[in-house]
matplotlib code that plots the C-alpha trace (Angstrom):
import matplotlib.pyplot as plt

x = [14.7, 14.1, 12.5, 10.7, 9.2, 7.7, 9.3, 7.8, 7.4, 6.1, 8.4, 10.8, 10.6, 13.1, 14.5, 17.3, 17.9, 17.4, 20.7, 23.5, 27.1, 28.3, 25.2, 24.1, 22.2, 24.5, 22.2, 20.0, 18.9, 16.4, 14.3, 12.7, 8.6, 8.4, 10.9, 9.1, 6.9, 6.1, 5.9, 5.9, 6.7, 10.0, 11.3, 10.1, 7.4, 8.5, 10.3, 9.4, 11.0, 10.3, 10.9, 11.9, 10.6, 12.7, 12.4, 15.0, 15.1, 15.5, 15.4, 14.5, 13.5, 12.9, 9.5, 9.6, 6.5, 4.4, 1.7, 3.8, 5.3, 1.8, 0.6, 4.0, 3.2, -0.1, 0.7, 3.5, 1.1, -1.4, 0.9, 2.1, -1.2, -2.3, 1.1, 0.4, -2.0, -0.3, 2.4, -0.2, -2.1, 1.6, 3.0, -0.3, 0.2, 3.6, 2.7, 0.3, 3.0, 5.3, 2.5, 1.8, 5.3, 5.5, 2.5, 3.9, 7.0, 5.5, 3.6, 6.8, 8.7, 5.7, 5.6, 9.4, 8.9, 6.1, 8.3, 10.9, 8.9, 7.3, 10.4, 11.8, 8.5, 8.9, 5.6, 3.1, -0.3, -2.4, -1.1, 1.0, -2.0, -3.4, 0.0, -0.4, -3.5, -3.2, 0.1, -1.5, -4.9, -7.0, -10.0]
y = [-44.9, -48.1, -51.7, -53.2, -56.6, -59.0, -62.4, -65.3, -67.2, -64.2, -64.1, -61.0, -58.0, -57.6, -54.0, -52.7, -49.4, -49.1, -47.2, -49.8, -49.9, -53.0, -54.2, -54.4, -52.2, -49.8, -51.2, -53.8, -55.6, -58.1, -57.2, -60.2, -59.5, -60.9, -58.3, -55.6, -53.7, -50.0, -48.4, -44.8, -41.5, -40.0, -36.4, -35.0, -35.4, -37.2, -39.9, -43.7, -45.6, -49.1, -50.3, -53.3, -54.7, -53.3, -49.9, -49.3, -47.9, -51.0, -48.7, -45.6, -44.0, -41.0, -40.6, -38.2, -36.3, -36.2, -38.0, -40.7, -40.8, -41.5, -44.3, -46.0, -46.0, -47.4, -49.7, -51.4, -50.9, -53.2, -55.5, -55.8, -56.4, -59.0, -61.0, -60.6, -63.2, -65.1, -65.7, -66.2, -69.1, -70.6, -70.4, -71.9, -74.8, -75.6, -75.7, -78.0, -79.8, -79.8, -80.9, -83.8, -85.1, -85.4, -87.5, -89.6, -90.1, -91.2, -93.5, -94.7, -95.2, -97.0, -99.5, -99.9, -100.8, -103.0, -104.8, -105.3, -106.8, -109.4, -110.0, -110.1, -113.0, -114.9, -115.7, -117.6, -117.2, -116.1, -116.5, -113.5, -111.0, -112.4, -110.8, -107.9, -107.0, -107.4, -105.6, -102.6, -103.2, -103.9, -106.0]
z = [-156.9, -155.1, -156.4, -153.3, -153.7, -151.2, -151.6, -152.9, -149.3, -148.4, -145.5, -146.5, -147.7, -151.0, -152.2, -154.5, -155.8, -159.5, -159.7, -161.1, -161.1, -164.0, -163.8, -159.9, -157.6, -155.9, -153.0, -152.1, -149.0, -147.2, -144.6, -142.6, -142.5, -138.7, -137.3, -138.9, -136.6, -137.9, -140.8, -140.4, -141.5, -141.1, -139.6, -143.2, -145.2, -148.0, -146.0, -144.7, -142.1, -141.1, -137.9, -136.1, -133.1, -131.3, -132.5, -134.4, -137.8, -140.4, -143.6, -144.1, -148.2, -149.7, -151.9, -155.2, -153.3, -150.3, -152.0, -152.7, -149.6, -148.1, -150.8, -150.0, -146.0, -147.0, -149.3, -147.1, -143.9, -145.7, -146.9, -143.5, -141.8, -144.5, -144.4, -140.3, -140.5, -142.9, -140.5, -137.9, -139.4, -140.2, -136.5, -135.5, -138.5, -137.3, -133.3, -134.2, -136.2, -133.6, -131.1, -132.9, -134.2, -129.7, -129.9, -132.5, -130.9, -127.7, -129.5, -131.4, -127.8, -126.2, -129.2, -128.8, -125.2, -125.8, -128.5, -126.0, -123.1, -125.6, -126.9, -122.9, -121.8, -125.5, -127.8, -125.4, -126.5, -124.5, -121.7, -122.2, -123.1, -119.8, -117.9, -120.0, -119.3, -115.7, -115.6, -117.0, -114.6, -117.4, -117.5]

ax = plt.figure().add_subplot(projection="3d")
ax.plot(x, y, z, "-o")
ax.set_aspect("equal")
plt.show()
């Protein structure tokens, strides 16, 4: 018998086998959700596999019955497809993050060189937004 359990960050997939030696599972493993690919039968009926991106097998179990074995594939297919978005909407959240922390540091070096050159020509008024302006062709 196996626990399976979807982390609380929802990133990994969590199992142990219920079997215990002083205490701890004989067993127990993590299975990152985004290197999942499959979840399918295996060469009997009673078995589940779950596959990697790459193919290979990541884990394989053993259901009590055939029944079972086929509410476990759907259970852990669903679970897949929902958390599929999940990770989705997050890779999405943190390109956009990383999109606009660029942004922000170009604004941060612009600033820096703007400091610089007034600090280069000194404090004169405005005489000095009048050279600014026209070294950046503004009006």
């Amino acid at each position: 018998m196996v626990w399976v359990q979807i982390s609380s960050d929802l990133a990994s997939l969590e199992w142990q086998t219920l079997a215990k030696k002083k205490g701890s599972p004989l067993r127990e493993g993590v299975l990152q959700l985004d290197t999942l690919s499959a979840v399918t039968p295996g060469n009997n009926t009673k078995t589940v596999r779950l596959r990697s991106t790459q193919g290979e097998i990541l884990i394989e179990m053993d259901a009590e019955s055939v029944e079972d074995c086929g509410k476990w594939i759907y259970a852990l297919r669903e679970a897949t497809n929902v958390l599929e978005n999940e990770f989705k909407r997050s890779k999405a959240k943190k390109q956009g993050s990383r999109r606009l922390e660029g942004k922000w540091l170009e604004m941060q070096r612009k600033k820096a060189a703007a400091d610089a050159y007034k600090k280069k020509i000194g404090s004169t008024g405005m005489s000095y937004t009048a050279r600014l302006m026209m070294e950046r062709g503004g009006n």
